[in-house]
C-alpha positions, 0 to 999 in steps of 0.5 A, a space after each residue: 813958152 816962146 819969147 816974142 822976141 826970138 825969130 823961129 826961120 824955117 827954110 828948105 834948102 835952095 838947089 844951089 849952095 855957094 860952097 862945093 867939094 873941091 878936093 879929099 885928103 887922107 887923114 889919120 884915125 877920127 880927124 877932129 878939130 881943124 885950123 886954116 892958116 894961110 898955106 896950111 891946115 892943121 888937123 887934131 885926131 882923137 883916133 891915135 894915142 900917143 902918136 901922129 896926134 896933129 898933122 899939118 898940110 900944105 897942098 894936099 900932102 902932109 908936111 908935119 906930124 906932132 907926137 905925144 901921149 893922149 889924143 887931141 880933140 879941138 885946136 886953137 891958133 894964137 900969137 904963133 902959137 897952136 894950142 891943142 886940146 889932149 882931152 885924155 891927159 887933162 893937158 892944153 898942148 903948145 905947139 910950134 905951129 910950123 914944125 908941130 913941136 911942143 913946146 909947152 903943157 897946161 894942166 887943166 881939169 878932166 876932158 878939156 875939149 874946146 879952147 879958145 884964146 882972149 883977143 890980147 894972147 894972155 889968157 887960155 881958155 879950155 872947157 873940161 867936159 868931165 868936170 864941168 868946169 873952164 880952166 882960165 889959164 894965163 899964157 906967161 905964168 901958166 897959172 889956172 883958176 876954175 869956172 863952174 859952168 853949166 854941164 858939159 862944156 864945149 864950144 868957147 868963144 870970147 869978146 874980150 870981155 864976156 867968155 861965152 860956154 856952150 854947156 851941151 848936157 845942161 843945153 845952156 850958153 854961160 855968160 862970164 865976165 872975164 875981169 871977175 871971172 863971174 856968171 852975169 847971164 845964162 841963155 836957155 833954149 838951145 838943145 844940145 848946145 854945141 858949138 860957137 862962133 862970133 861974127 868978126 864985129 863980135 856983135 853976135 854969137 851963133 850957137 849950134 844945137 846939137 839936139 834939135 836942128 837948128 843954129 841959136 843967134 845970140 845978141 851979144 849987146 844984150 846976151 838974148 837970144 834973138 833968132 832959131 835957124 832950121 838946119 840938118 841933124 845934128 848941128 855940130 861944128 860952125 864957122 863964120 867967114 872972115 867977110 862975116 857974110 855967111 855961117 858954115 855948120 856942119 849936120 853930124 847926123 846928116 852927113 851935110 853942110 849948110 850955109 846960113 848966109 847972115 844978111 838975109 838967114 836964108 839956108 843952103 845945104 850939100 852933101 858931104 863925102 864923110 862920115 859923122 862932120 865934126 869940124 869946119 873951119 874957113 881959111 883966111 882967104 874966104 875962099 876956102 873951107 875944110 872939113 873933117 868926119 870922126 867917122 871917115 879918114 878924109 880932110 875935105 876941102 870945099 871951094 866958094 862959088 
């Protein structure tokens, strides 16, 4: 049964979308996760193990490449500290996010994937794919407890107070309060629940269904769910603007981007030049976007209109 509080938007896409492919870097072997700094981008591959597992951009060229053993799937940025997920080692790596040198491992349970980290840099947060738990990892000590969590947890984010996991297998979104590190809520009725992204006030989450194209808008007040957005295939990656204006997803099984602009929920919609998107990011400049295709050896970079 369909609450009566939750909004279904259905829209075909306009002719004209506000983002375009500007430019196509090479890559390694399935790029993965990506992060935009000011001048830089850095991007994990799950292709590669045991070398060349980050590289990081400047202009188009790659200036720096990380080196360990296992394969890198998401990545955060932190405090000066870059944080990858080596999701075949069950291992968070630190990086030096200029020279791409390790500086420290966490261990965390099986298949960490994505990560995200609290608001004050203390604490780590990694979803275990295989275990179907989230290791809550204190930056200083290094020390790890354990959630149990819904099944298949992958995409973090956090408010400060409330951890929120995308369970895709369980296709559930766990609310936990960080202080008790206890579930307060379960949100149902997101296939495939993906990934996650706040908006900058924090005052919703958006969660893609992998499994059903569309984009899942939580109220994070009341932790509801309190709209659908109609995208492509396979919603995988999202990002919100920095100006919290618009949504980037992209559609791993259309082989597209759509922009879900979040005053009006209208949706846009272009073609990308890889294969399988898996990762999206925004720069901090607004102006630029970055994606990357597990199935393609290319960093597009997309300019705003």
């Amino acid at each position: 049964m369909r609450c009566a509080s939750l909004l279904i938007v259905l829209l075909a896409s306009p002719s004209h979308a506000d983002w375009r492919v500007a430019k196509q870097h090479a890559t390694g072997s399935m790029p993965w996760g990506v992060i935009a700094t000011g001048d830089d981008v850095i991007v994990g591959h799950v292709g590669y193990s045991g070398h060349d597992n980050v590289w990081r951009y400047r202009d188009g060229r790659v200036v720096a490449r990380a080196k360990f053993p296992g394969h890198v799937v998401e990545l955060a940025l932190a405090d000066g500290t870059l944080y990858a997920g080596n999701s075949r080692k069950d291992l968070v790596v630190a990086l030096d996010p200029v020279t791409l040198a390790v500086r420290r491992q966490f261990r965390t349970g099986s298949g960490p994937k994505d990560l995200c980290v609290s608001p004050d840099g203390s604490t780590l947060y990694a979803g275990n794919f295989n275990t179907n738990t989230v290791s809550v990892i204190d930056v200083d000590t290094g020390s790890e407890k354990k959630i149990v969590v819904g099944a298949g947890p992958r995409g973090l984010d956090t408010t400060g107070a409330k951890l929120y996991v995308a369970n895709l297998r369980a296709s559930t979104v766990s609310v936990i309060d960080t202080k008790t590190l206890a579930i307060t809520s379960t949100i149902r009725g997101c296939k495939g629940a993906a990934h996650t992204s706040l908006t900058p006030d924090r005052a919703q989450l958006l969660v893609t269904c992998y499994g059903a194209r569309h984009v899942q808008v939580i109220d994070t007040a009341t932790d509801k769910a309190i709209r659908m957005i109609e995208v492509g295939a396979g919603p995988n990656p999202i990002a919100i603007t920095p100006d919290g204006t618009q949504a980037l997803v992209g559609n791993e099984f259309a082989d597209s981007l759509s922009t879900i602009d979040l005053a009006t929920w209208k949706v846009t919609t272009i073609a990308l030049p890889i294969r399988r998107p898996v990762g999206v990011i925004v720069a901090p400049d607004g102006k630029r976007a970055y994606a990357t295709g597990r199935g393609s050896t290319k960093l597009v970079e997309l300019a705003r209109e």
